[in-house]
N, C-alpha and C positions, 0 to 999 in steps of 0.2 A: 377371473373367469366366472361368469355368470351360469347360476345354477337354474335350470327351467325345473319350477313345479307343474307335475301331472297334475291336471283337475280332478279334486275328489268330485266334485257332482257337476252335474251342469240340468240347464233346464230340459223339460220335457216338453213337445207339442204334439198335435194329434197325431201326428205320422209314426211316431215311438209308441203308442199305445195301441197302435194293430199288430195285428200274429206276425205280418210279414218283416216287422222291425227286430222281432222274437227266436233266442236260438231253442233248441229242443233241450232239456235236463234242466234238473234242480240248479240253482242257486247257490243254494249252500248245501255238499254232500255231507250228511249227519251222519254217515255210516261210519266215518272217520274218526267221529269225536267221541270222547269216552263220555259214561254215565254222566259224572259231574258237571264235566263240560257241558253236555245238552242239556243239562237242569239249569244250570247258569245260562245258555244262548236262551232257554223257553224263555227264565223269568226276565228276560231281557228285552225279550219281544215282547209280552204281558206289557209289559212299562213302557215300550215304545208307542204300545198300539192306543192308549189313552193319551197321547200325542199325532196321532194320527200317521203316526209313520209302521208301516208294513215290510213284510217279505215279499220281494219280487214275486211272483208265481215262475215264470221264465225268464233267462238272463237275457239282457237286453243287447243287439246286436250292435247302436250304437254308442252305450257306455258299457261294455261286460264285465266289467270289475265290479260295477255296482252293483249290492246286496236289497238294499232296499230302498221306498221310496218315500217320499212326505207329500198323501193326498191333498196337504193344506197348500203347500207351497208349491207343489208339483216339482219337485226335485227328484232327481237319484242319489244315491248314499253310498257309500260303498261298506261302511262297516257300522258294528254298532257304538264304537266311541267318534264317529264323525258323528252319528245320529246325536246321541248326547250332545255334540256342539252344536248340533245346527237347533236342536231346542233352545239353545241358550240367546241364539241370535234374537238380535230387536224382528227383523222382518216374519221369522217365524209364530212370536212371543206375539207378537200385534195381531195376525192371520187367527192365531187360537185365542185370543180375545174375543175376536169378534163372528167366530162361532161357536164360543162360549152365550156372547148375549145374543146369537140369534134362535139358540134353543132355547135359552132365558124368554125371549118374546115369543116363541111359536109356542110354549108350553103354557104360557100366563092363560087363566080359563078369562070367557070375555064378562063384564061386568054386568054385575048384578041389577035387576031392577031399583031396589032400593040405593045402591052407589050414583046408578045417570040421577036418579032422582035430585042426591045429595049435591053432585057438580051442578046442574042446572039453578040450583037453589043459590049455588056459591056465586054462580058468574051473573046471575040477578041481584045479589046485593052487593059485587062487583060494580057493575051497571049503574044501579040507583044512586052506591058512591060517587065514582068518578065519571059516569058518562053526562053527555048530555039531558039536561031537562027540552022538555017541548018550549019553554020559553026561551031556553039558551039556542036552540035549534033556529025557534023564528028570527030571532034575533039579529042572528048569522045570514039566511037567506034575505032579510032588508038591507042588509049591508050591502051582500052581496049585488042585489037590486039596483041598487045606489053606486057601486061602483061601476055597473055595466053601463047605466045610462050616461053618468059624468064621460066613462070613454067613447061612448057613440057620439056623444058632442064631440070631445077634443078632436079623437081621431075617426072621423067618419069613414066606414067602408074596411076597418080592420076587424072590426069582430063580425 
């Protein structure tokens, strides 16, 4: 006999992030949990939330079991050791990569006078190495010359 797993999360799209998709009350009732317990849920969420995963604000009317959400990947969660798994996942692990380096590049200040200076100087004796000389250039364009005219002979009317 086959056992069906309940979905711990599923995906979210716009129509779950309006009110009308939203039941009324908390999420998770803390009235219930003793002292400890709610020092351990805060620091729990502290660690979640530099993952980008949150507390629902309103329980969600098409997943209600789910607790919270992961703004990167746009997931619901239902607890916080799925949260723990779903950091661990490649798809989530990739997603905070790369807004890791996208505040990496929004925060880099832009470069100094003296720096364009120093690239310009570099991709000029770039240049001077391996580019073309004006001899090497002419050079090319006689060839070139010379190749158009030998085809207007052979093949007249294609170029």
């Amino acid at each position: 006999m086959k056992k069906f797993r309940k979905p711990r999360k599923l995906r979210r799209n716009r129509k779950d992030e309006c009110d009308h998709d939203e039941a009324d009350g908390p999420v998770i009732d803390e009235s219930v949990l003793s002292e400890k317990e709610l020092l351990g849920l805060q620091q729990a969420e502290e660690r979640l939330k530099r993952d980008y995963i949150y507390r629902l604000k309103k329980q969600s009317r098409s997943y209600p079991s789910a607790k919270y959400t992961c703004k990167l990947c746009d997931v619901l969660i239902e607890s916080v050791a799925f949260a723990y798994k779903h950091i661990k996942e490649k798809r989530h692990k990739k997603s905070l990569k790369e807004k890791q380096e996208e505040q990496l590049l929004t925060a880099l200040p832009p470069p100094t006078p003296s720096q364009i200076k120093a690239i310009g100087v570099a991709i000029e004796n770039v240049v001077q190495e391996f580019g073309l000389s004006n001899e090497d250039l002419e050079e090319r364009l006689n060839i070139k010359t010379v190749m158009e005219n030998l085809l207007h002979q052979k093949l007249p009317g294609i170029i």
